[in-house]
N, C-alpha and C positions, 0 to 999 in steps of 0.2 A: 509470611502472612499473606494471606491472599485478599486479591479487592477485587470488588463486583464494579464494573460501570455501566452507566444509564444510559438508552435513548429511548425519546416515543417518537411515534410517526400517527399521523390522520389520514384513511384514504374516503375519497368521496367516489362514488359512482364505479363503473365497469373498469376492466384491465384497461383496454384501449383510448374507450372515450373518458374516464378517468382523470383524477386529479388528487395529487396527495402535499401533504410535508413532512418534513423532518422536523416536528416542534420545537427537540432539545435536547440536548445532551445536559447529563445531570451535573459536569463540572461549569456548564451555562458557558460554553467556549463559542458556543455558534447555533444557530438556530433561531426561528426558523429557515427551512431552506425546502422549496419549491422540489416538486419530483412530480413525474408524468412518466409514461408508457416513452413518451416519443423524446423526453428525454434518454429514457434507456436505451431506445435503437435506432432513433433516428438522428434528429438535429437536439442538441443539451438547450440553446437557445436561453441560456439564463438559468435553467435549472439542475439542481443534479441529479447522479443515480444514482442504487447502492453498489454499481461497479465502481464508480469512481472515487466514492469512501472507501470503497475495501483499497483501491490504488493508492489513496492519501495515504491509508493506516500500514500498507506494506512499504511504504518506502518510508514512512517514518520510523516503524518499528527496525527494517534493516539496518538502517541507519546506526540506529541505537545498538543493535546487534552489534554490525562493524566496526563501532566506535569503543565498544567495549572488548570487544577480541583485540582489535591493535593493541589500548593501552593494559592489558594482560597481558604483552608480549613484549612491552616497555617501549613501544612508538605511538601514542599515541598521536591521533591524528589534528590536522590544526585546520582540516572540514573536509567535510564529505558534501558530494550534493546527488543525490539518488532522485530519481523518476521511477514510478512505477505506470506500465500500460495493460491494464488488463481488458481481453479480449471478450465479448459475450454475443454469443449466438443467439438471437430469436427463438427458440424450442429447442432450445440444445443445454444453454448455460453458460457461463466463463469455460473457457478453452483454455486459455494461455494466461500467465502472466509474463511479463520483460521486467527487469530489473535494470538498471544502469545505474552508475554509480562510478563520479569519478572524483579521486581523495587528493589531498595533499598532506602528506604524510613525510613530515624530518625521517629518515633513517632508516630507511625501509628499500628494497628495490621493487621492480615488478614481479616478481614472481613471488614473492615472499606475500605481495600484498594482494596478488591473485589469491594464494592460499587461503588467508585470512578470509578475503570477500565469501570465495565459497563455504568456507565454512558458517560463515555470516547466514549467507543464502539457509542453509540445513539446519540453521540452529535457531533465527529468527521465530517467536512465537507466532505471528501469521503468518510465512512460510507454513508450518505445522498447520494450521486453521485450513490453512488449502490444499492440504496434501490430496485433496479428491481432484484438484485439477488438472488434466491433463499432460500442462506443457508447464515448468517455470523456468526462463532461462536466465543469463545473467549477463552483461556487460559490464565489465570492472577494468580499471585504467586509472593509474595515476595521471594527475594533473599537468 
């Protein structure tokens, strides 16, 4: 079955001199949240950007991704803690994302749970959402 989610945003004034929010997300989990120009490329300063939600939403979704491939394999994991850093260029766009991720996982080695992560990485639905971005790499290590 598929589900739709929510957010709105308000922007006032120019790109630059500018000022917006993130009003709300329709499950009401957070918002408002401050957004400016010079939050996206400058100093965040209290506020965020939609780089930085797209980074929450990739390392949570990976997450989930990874946590579900181990226990598909019968090891599930007893936690993961993923970072995502994504890159944005002034006139360019997101360049890169980084992914890191590192698990504690009963019964698994390294390389079995290298496997896993990559494929995490390929199978993750924002992974796919970003397929236009240049660069995705990955850091994966057990604990």
């Amino acid at each position: 079955m598929a589900t739709d989610r929510t957010a709105s945003a308000t922007w006032h004034g120019s790109l630059l001199e500018g000022a917006g929010s993130i009003d709300n997300v329709g499950s009401g989990a957070f918002g408002p949240l401050d957004v400016t120009w010079a939050s996206r490329a400058e100093d965040p300063a209290g506020r965020t950007s939609p780089e930085e939600l797209i980074a929450a939403a990739h390392a949570a979704c990976y997450s989930m991704a990874l946590s579900h491939g181990l226990a598909q394999d019968g090891t599930p994991p007893d936690e993961l803690k993923t970072s995502a850093t994504v890159t944005f260029v002034p006139g360019t766009g997101i360049t890169a994302v980084a992914l890191r991720v590192r698990g504690r996982v009963p019964r698994i080695d390294e390389a079995a749970f290298l496997e896993r992560a990559e494929a995490a990485k390929d199978g993750c639905p924002v992974s796919a959402a970003l397929a236009g971005v240049p660069e995705i790499t990955l850091d994966a290590a057990l604990a």
